[in-house]
C-alpha positions, -999 to 999 in steps of 0.1 A, spaced: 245 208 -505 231 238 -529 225 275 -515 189 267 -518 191 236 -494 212 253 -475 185 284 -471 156 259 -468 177 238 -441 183 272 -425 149 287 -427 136 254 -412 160 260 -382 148 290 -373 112 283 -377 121 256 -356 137 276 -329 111 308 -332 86 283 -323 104 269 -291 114 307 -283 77 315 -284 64 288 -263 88 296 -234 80 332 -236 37 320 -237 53 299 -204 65 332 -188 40 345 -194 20 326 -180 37 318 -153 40 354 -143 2 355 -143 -8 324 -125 -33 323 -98 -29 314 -64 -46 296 -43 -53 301 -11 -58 268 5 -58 277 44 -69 301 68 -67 312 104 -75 343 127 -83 357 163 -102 390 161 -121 409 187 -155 400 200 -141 361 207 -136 352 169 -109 324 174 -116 305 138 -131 320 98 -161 303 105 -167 326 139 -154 355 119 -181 350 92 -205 343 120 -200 378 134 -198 399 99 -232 381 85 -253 388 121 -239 424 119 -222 423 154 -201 448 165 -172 433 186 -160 469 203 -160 465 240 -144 490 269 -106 484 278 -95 455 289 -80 449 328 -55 420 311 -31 441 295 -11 456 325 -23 492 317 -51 510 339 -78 520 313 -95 547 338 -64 563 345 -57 567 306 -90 582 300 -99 617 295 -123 641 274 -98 664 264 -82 655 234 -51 681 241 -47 661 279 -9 650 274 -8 613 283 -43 608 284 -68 593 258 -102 607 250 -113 569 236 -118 542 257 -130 513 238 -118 498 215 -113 457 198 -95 435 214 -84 399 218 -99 374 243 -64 358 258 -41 378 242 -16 370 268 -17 332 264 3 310 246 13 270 247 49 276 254 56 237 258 35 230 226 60 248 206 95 239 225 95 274 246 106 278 276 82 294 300 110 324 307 116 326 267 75 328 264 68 352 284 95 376 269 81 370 234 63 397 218 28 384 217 25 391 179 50 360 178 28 339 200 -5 344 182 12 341 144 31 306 155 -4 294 168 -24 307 134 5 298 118 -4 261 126 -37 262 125 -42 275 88 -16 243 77 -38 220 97 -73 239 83 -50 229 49 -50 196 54 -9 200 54 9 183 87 26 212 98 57 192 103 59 172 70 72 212 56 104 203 77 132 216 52 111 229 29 107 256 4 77 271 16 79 311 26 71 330 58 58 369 46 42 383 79 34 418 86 40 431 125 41 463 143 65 479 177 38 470 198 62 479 230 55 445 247 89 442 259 92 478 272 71 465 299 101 449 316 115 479 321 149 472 336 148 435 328 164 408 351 195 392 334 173 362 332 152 382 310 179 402 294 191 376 270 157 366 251 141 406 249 160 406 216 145 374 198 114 383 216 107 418 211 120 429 179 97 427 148 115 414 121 127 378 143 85 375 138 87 357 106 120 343 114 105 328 143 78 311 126 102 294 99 130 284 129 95 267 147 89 251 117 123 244 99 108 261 68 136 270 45 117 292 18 121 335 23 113 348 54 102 384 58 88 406 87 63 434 68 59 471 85 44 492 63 16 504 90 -19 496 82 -13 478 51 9 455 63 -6 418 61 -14 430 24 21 439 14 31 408 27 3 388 9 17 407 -25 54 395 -19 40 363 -13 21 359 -44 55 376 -62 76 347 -43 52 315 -56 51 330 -93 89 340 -95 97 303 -79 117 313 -49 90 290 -26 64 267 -35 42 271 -1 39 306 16 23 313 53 13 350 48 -4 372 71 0 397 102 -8 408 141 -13 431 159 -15 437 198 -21 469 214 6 459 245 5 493 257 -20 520 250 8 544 229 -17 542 198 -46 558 219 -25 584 234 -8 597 203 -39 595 176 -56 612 205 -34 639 203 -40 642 165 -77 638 169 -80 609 147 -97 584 172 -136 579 174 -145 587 206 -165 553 213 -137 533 194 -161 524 161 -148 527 129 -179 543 109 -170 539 75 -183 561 46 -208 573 70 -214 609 71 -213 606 112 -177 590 104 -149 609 133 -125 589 135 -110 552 136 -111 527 166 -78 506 170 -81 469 173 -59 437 179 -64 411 161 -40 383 138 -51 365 103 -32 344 86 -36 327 47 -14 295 32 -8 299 -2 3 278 -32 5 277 -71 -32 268 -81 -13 239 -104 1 228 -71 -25 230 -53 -50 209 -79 -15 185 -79 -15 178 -41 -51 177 -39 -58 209 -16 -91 223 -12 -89 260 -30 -110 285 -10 -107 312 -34 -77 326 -59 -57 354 -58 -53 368 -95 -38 398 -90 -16 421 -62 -2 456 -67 20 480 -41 31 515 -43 37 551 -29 17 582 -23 49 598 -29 54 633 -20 16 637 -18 -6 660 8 14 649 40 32 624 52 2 607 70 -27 620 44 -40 596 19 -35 603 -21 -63 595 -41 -41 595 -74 -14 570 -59 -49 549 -47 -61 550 -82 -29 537 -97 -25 507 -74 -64 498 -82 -57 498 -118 -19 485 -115 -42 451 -94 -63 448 -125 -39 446 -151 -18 417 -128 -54 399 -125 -60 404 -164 -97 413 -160 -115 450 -162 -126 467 -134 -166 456 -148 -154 422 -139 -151 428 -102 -185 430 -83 -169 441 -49 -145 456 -29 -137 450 7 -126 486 14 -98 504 35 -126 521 51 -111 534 87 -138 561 92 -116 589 92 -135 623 72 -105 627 54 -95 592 43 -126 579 34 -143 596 7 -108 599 -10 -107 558 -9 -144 559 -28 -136 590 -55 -108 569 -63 -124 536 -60 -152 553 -86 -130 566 -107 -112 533 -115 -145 508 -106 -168 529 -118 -161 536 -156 -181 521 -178 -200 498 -153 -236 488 -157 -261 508 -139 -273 474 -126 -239 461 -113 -225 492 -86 -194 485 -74 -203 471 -40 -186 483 -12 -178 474 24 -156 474 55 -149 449 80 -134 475 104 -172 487 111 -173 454 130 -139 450 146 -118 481 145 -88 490 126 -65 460 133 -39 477 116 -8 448 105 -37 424 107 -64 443 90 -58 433 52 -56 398 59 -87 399 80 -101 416 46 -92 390 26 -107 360 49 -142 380 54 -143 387 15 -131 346 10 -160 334 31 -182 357 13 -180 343 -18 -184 307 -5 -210 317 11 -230 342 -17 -236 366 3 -219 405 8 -221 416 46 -234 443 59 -210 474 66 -223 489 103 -225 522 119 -241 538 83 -273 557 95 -260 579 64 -234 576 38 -211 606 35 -222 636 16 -187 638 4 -192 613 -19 -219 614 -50 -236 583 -43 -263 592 -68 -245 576 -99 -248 541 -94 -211 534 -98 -206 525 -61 -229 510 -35 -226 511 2 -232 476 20 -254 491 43 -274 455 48 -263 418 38 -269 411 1 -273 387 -21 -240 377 -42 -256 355 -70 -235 330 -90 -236 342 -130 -221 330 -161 -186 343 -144 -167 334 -112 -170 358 -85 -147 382 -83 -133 412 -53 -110 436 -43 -94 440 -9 -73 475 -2 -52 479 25 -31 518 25 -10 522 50 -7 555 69 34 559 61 21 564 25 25 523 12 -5 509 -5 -18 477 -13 -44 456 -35 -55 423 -41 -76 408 -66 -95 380 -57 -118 357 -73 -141 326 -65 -122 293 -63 -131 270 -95 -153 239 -89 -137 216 -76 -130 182 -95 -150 148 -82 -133 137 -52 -118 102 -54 -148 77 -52 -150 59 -21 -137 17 -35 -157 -14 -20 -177 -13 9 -171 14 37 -145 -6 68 -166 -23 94 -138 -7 117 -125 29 117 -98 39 137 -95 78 151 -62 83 156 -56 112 180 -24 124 195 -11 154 212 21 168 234 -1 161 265 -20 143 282 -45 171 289 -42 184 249 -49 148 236 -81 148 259 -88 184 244 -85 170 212 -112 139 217 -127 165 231 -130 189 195 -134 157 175 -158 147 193 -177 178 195 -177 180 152 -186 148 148 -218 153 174 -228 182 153 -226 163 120 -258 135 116 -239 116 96 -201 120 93 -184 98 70 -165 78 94 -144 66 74 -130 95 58 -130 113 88 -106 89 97 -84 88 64 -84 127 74 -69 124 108 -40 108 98 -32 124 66 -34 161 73 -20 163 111 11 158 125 17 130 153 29 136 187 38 112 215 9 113 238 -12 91 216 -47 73 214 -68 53 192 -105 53 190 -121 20 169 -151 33 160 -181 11 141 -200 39 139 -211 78 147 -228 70 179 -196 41 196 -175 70 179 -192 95 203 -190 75 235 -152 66 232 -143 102 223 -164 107 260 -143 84 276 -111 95 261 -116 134 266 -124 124 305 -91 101 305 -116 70 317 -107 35 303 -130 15 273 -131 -14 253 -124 4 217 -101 32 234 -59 27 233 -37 55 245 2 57 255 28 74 255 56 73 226 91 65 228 118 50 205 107 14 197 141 9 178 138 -22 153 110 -46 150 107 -81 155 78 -103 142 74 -128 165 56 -167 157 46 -188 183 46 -225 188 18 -242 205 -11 -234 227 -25 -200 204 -57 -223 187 -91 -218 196 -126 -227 177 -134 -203 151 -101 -182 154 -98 -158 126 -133 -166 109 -143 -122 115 -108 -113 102 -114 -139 70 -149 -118 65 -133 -86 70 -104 -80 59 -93 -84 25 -55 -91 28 -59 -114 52 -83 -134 28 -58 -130 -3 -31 -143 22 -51 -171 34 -63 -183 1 -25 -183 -12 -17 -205 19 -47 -228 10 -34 -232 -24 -1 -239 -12 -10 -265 14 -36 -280 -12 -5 -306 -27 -8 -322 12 -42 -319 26 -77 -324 13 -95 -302 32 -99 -264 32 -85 -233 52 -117 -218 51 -140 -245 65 -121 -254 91 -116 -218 107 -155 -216 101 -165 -250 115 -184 -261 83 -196 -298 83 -175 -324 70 -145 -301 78 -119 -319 98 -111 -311 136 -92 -282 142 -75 -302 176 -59 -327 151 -24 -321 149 -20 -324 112 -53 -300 106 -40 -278 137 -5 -271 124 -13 -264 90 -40 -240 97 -17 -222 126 9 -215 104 -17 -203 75 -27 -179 99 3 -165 115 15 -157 76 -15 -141 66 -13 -121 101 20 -113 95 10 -97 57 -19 -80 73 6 -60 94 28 -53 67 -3 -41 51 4 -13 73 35 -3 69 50 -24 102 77 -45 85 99 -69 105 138 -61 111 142 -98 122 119 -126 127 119 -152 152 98 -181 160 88 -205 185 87 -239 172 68 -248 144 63 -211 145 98 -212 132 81 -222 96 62 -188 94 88 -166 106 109 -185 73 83 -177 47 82 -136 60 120 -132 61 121 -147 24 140 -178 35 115 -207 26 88 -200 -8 51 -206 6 51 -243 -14 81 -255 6 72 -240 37 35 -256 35 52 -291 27 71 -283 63 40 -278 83 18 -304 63 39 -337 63 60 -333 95 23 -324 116 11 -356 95 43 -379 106 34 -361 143 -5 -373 142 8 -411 128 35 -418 154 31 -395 180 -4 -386 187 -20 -398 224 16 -409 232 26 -373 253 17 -342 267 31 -304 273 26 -279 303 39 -246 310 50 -239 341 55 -201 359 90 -206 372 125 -203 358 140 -234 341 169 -237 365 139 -247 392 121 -267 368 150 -292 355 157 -303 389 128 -313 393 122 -335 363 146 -358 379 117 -373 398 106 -388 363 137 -411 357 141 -392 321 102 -391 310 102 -354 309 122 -328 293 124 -290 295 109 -285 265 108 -247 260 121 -218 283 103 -187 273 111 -163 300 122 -154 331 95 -170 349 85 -196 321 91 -233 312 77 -259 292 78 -293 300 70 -322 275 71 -359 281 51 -388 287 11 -381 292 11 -393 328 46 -383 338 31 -346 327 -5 -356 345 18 -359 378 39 -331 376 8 -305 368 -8 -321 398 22 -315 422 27 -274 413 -6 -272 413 -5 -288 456 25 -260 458 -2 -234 444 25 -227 415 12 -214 382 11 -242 360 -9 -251 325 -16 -279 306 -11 -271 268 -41 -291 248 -22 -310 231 -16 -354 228 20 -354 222 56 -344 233 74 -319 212 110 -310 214 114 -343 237 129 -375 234 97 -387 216 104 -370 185 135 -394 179 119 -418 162 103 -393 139 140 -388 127 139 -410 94 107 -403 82 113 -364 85 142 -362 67 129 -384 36 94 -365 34 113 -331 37 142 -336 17 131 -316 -13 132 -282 6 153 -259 -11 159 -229 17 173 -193 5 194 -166 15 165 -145 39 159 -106 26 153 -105 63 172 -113 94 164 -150 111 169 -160 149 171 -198 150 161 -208 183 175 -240 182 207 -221 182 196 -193 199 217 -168 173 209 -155 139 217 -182 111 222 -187 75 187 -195 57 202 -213 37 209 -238 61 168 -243 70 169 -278 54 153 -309 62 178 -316 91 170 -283 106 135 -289 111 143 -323 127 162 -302 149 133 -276 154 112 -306 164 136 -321 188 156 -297 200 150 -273 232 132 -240 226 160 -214 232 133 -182 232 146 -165 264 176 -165 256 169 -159 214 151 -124 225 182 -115 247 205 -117 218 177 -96 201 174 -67 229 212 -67 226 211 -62 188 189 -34 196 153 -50 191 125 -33 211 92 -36 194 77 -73 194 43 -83 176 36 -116 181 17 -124 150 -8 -153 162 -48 -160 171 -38 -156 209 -8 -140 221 13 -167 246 45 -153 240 44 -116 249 42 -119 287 75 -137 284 94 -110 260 82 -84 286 97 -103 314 128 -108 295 129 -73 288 123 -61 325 151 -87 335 176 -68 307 165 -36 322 153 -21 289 123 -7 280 97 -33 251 71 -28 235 53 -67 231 20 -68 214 -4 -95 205 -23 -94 166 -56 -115 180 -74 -129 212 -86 -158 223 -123 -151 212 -118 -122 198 -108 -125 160 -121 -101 144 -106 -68 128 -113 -46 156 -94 -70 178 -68 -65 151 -68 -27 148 -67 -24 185 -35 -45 186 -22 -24 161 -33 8 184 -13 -5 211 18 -3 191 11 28 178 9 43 212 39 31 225 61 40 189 54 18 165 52 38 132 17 26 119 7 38 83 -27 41 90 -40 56 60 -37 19 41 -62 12 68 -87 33 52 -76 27 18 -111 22 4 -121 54 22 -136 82 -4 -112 114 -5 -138 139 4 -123 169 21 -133 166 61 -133 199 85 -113 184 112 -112 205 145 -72 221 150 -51 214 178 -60 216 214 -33 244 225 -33 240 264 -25 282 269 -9 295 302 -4 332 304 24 351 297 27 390 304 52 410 314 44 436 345 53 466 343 82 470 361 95 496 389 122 516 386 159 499 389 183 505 412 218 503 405 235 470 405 258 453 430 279 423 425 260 406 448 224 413 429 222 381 407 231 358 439 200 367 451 162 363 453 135 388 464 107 368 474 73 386 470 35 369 480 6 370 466 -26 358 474 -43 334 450 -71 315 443 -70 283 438 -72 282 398 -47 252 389 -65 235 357 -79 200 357 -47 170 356 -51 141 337 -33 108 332 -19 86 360 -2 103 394 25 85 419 19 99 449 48 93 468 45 81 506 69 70 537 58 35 549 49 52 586 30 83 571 0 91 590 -30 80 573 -46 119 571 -23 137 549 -24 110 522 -63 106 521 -62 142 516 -37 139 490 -55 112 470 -88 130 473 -71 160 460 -55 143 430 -85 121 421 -109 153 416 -86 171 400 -91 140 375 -56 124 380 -53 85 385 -37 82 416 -13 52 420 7 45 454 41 42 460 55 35 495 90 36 504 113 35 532 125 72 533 160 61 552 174 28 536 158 32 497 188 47 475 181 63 439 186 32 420 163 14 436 137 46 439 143 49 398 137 13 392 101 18 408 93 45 390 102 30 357 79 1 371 50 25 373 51 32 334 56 57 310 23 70 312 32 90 342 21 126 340 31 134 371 49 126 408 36 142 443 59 135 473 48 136 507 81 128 517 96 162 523 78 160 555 99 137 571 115 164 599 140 131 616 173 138 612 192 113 588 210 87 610 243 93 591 236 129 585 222 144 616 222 183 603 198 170 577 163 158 576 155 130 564 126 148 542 157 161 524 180 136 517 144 117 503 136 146 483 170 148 469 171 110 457 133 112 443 140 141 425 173 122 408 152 91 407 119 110 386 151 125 363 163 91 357 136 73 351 106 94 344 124 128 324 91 143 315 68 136 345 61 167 368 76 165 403 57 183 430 66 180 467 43 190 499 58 209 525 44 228 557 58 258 577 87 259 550 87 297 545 72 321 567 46 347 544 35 367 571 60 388 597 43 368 630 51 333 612 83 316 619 97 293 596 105 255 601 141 252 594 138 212 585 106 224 563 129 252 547 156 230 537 131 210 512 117 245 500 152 259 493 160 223 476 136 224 454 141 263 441 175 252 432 159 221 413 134 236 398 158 257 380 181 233 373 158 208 359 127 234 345 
């Protein structure tokens, strides 16, 4: 190779390589720049503002949310209050903003103890609660971030909650530390969670929630997270703030922030908590999230060694203004707003606006002042949560196109020139057009330690089409609901139901595609199978007031372990079965007609006219019409299910139902399994048809053989399908006879319509021709497992050959004992995949005899074949565990973005007292109790769900009619359980409770009355010993139901009372247990 090659070679390299440098650099760059999206929000402010959409309600009516001291807080408002700013101790403000609740919290909801809640700074409480809430208000389940790389920046104050204990208990003492210390606030919130991205606790003072918004948006463009929760709280827990700003004169005496208002003397603190979720806007167009507005640009600095320590610097305020527009890349004439600092102070204020004028106000058209504004005018100065709060009121102002009014302005202040045109007060709500450029603001937040903060933001872009909604909208929609209670999931029919009444016409359909795409599922569960907005309405009544109805399903959710797909024999037909679900659902169809093809070698008639009843279509009674068209239907059940995400771990069948559990498992192809079911029910119909008969018979088998006997060998057990279930086939009258004599003994007995005698001696003479007609099935190795029960154990597929289904013809139905090998292999959830279930009765009895807990659930009902019969089947194994993928449900449904309501928190309070003075300790000291009274009213909330109330067979009739009445209008269903107090041990107390159900919410015992003495322990009442096993027995068997026991006398309040000392025993019982087992 020349030099010249060589150079040109070289040169080509490096052009080559420039190129590639430059367009990783343009990448860094513009990575460093990229927007952010803000995609959810969430906030509690004063004046009852719970959601963004009651925050915006308030800022657009110009209400002012200041209101007197509240009497929640533990701290005596008169007491504090005093004229004189110089009074030491005192405050000369008493109003201020504050939170509705602020000392609630659903400690269950997020795994807290109630002793662990009420140590917990509050701050922690309300950010874990918005912290959820703005995922949901996402459209993210909260718990799909599980692992995740998605941040926590929240900002949080020392609002001396836990110096309220004082002296704490020891039982206190260990959780004051995670509880009360600001920076476990974010770490609190990613534990919670099991987020994995940064997680930092903000205290710069008043900017705060903005800092931690800027390290947020530095975290998402530097790569370190790809989600961030960012946002802050405050809670005025004790009145410090008013006392010490009163001592520098810096409070407005009536607690209103008037900002830039010449009458301006002072600010007004506030509680309140905001909080933002916020992604990459690529991500968030990637995943699909709604954007509500961008962030384009964030700065922080110093005043530095300024004026003071707590004075503002209008330099250091101009420099993080113009340090915000650079990171944004737009001029300060490309910003129409800013939501301003704005405390009301004389001194900070006009300082904000000369600098805000200075940097804004250059070069801006005389037409287009810089408008300005402060939400502290209607709220107070929330302090760690006031940037945030900015940044959702400016958020919703752009959506909306409108700029809020700023209050308390009779005048602006005559320290500022006004009389430019650079800067505008929002001294009422104005229009915010939409021009040839997005819609653009600023938000400042400056702390008063010096730290300063600004945000760029500007008006989300247009969103892109949502996904078109395919086919026609689902006849059937199913609401799924669930919730960690009972009393939640009927709070959250409740909300749904509410939004959905205030929407004339909700798309259903994506309302439902909503629910169970963007929230998280608990294990108190229900399903709502709505046609439309009005049936949706009624069942959400009926659910939110825990009555029953017809398109309602609710349970409770435990490990279902593996799945079984279950195919019955006989005895499931009926006239017109499946002809909705043909209609309606579309995978059933495409299933059907694949069937029909398959079977169309062997029959000359069609699928589809005989499940209709079209003239000239055979009879569906005929055995070789009835088979086929069974075992076409079980399949195409058995897709539709899979359609959902519910796929078998083992199939079994009964029977011929043995042919459709082959094709699911992959063992037989649909042609060889259709020449199965179409010449063997044709051999049946030639040589065996009017020659027998089949009944099913409630006892065990080991009852029923004996008696056969009486029929010389004319009958055989056929089938045993349970416990208490047996089917008998023989000759037609020997069957006539023996239906007629059970049905003399008034035993259950049933004839099954059908004309001849499977798996009975009858079938031998089918022998020969079975095994020439089926000889060209070819069976495979199954992808799925396969319980023969001819054998009663799992089998070979390979070995389903022409002699095997002789034997599935002949042989006895091994069910009962098929299922037991399956509960042993760990089997719990059955779904018997039919047009009538026949066989789930029996698996639950089987499973009640093994002890363990199943879950058996039909697809279709006799009469009821439509898809809302099938949806509802599907709802019942949803309830009870089944994982159910019900988004392919409402597959079709259009992707429009639905405002879903957030979960249904079910608060209790938490507040520490202030405590009295300690005494020193003695050994002795955490042995004890000091038992205080109170008097109370009676305030306990509304109960929902089913209630055992617990009864000795002798109890007078009085105290449990008071009991039930009690229970019932609380809104409990009350179920009785009578025992024998003396002679019932926990075994056989735990065993009826696990008969009562799952469902349980709750137990009440009257049997802690009981003052006997126990015959074999006569120092002991027999109210006691009964407490003691029911407790054991409720832990057993029911581990999450409430226990509550009555007793009367059992602690003496007053000094004239006496206590009973049988009655005291149960009440000192059950303070031990109630610790023990919380």
């Amino acid at each position: 190779m020349s030099n010249e090659q060589k150079l040109r070679e070289y040169l080509k390299w490096t052009t080559t390589e420039l190129t590639r440098v430059s367009d990783r650099l343009r990448a860094v760059e513009t990575r460093a720049h990229e927007p952010i999206a803000i995609v959810g929000m969430a906030c509690r402010y004063p004046g009852g503002v719970n959601t963004p959409e009651e925050l915006w309600e308030l800022v657009a009516s110009g209400t002012d949310a200041i209101s007197p001291f509240p009497d929640d807080h533990g701290w005596d408002g008169h007491a504090l209050y005093d004229p004189d700013p110089a009074a030491a101790g005192r405050t000369y403000c008493r109003e201020g903003g504050f939170l509705d609740g602020v000392g609630d919290f659903d400690a269950a909801f997020f795994g807290t103890s109630p002793r662990e809640a009420l140590t917990m700074d509050p701050q922690q409480r309300l950010l874990l609660e918005t912290s959820w809430e703005a995922l949901e208000r996402a459209g993210i389940p909260p718990d799909s971030l599980r692992g995740s790389r998605t941040g926590v920046f929240v900002g949080a104050w020392n609002d001396g909650y836990t110096d309220l204990a004082g002296q704490p208990s020891a039982e206190l003492e260990g959780h004051l530390l995670t509880g009360g210390v600001v920076s476990f606030t974010s770490g609190r919130i990613s534990y919670v969670l099991g987020l994995e991205g940064p997680a930092v606790t903000v205290d710069t003072a008043c900017s705060s929630s903005l800092v931690a918004l800027h390290l947020a948006v530095r975290a998402l463009r530097q790569g370190e997270c790809d989600l961030v929760l960012a946002g802050g709280a405050t809670v005025l827990a004790d009145p410090a703030v008013f006392v010490q700003f009163s001592r520098q004169r810096g409070l407005a005496p009536d607690g209103r922030c008037r900002a830039f208002a010449d009458a301006a003397d002072g600010f007004g603190p506030a509680e309140g908590v905001g909080m933002l979720v916020v992604e990459r806007l690529s991500d968030a167009v990637r995943h699909g999230h709604r954007v509500l507005a961008l962030v384009t640009g964030t700065a922080v600095n110093q005043d530095g060694a300024s004026n003071g320590l707590t004075a503002p610097s209008g330099p250091a305020q101009e420099r993080v203004l113009r340090q915000a527009l650079v990171d944004a890349q737009v001029t300060a004439a490309d910003v129409d707003a800013v939501e301003a600092h704005g405390t009301g102070t004389r001194l900070g204020d006009p300082i904000e606006a000369r600098a805000l004028m200075a940097v804004y106000g250059a070069g801006r058209p005389a037409d287009r002042p810089l408008w300005l504004g402060s939400l502290k005018s209607n709220i107070g100065h929330t302090q760690a949560a006031a940037g945030v709060g900015g940044v959702i009121k400016t958020v919703l102002a752009m959506r909306h196109g409108v700029l809020p009014p700023t209050l308390h302005v009779d005048t602006p202040t005559t320290e500022v020139d006004w009389s430019t045109g650079q800067l505008a007060l929002l001294r009422e709500a104005t229009p915010w057009p939409q021009t040839d450029r997005p819609r653009r603001a600023g938000v400042s937040s400056f702390g008063v330690s010096g730290t300063n903060a600004h945000v760029v933001l500007e008006q989300a872009p247009a969103p892109a089409d949502p996904p078109a909604a395919t086919g026609t909208p689902p006849p059937v929609v199913p609401l799924v609901l669930s919730a960690r209670s009972a009393a939640a999931l009927a709070g959250q029919a409740r909300r749904l139901r509410d939004t959905l009444a205030a929407t004339p016409d909700p798309d259903l359909a994506a309302t439902g595609l909503a629910l169970v795409t963007t929230r998280s599922v608990f294990d108190h569960r229900a399903v709502v199978t709505a046609t439309g907005r009005q049936p949706a309405l009624d069942a959400l009544d009926l659910l939110a007031t825990g009555e029953p109805g017809p398109t309602v399903t609710t349970g409770v959710a435990a490990p279902t372990g593996r799945t079984v797909f279950v195919f019955p024999g006989q005895g499931t037909h009926w006239a017109g079965m499946a002809a909705d679900l043909l209609a309606e659902s579309p995978v059933f169809a495409e299933s059907m007609a694949r069937c029909e093809q398959a079977l169309a070698a062997y029959t000359d008639w069609k699928l589809g006219d005989v499940i209709r009843g079209a003239a000239g279509s055979p009879p569906l009674e005929r055995v070789d019409v009835l088979q086929p068209v069974s075992w076409a239907v079980m399949v195409s059940l058995a897709e539709l299910w899979r359609s959902l995400g519910v796929e078998p771990d083992a199939v079994v069948g009964h029977s011929q139902g043995e042919i459709a559990a082959a094709v699911v498992c992959g063992a037989l192809t649909l042609a060889d399994a259709a020449r199965v079911v179409a010449l063997r029910s044709q051999v049946i119909g030639r040589v065996l048809s009017g020659l027998g008969g089949m009944a099913s018979v409630q006892l065990p088998a080991d009852q029923v053989a004996p008696r056969l006997a009486d029929w010389a060998g004319r009958l055989d057990v056929a089938a045993v399908n349970g416990p208490q279930s047996t089917v008998v086939a023989g000759d037609a009258d020997a069957v006539t006879a023996l239906v007629a004599a059970y049905e003399a003994e008034q035993v259950r007995v049933r004839r099954i319509p059908v004309d001849y005698a499977s798996h009975s001696a009858h079938v031998e003479r089918l022998r020969d021709d079975l095994l020439t007609v089926l000889g060209p099935v070819a069976p495979r190795p199954a992808r799925i497992p396969f319980y023969s029960t001819v054998d009663a154990v799992r089998i070979d597929t390979t070995a389903l050959d022409a002699a095997y289904w002789y034997r599935n013809l002949r042989g006895q139905v091994r069910f009962a004992e098929t299922v037991g090998l399956l509960l042993d292999a760990g089997h719990r959830a059955f779904v018997e995949a039919a047009a009538h279930a026949v066989l789930v009765p029996g698996i639950q009895q089987i499973g009640d005899a093994a002890g363990v807990r199943v879950v058996a659930v039909g697809s279709l009902r006799r009469d009821a074949g439509g898809l809302d019969r099938f949806l509802t089947s599907a709802a019942e194994a949803f309830t009870q565990g089944v994982a159910v993928d019900w988004s392919r449900a409402l597959a079709g449904a259009a992707g429009t973005a639905v405002d879903l309501p957030t979960y249904a928190f079910q608060r209790q309070r938490y507040w520490l007292e202030p405590a009295a003075p300690a005494t020193a300790a003695t050994t002795v000291d955490g042995w004890r109790y000091r038992v205080g009274w109170k008097r109370l009213e009676q305030t306990g909330g509304p109960l929902t769900g089913q209630w055992l109330l617990v009864t000795a067979g002798d109890q007078p009739a009085e105290p449990v009619e008071a009991a039930t009445a009690a229970l019932t209008a609380r809104g409990a269903q009350v179920r009785h359980l009578s025992v024998d107090p003396v002679t019932t041990d926990r075994a056989a107390l735990a065993a009826l409770l696990t008969a009562a159900g799952p469902e349980t919410e709750g137990v009440l015992s009257l049997l802690g009355a009981d003052r006997r003495p126990h015959p074999a322990h006569p120092d002991v009442a027999v109210g006691t010993t009964a407490t003691l096993l029911l407790t054991q027995a409720v832990a057993d068997a029911l581990p999450t139901a409430r226990l509550w026991t009555v007793t009367r006398g059992a602690v003496a309040v007053a000094p004239t009372e006496t206590a009973d000392e049988h009655q005291a025993q149960v009440w000192g019982f059950g303070r031990v247990a109630a610790l023990e087992l919380p």
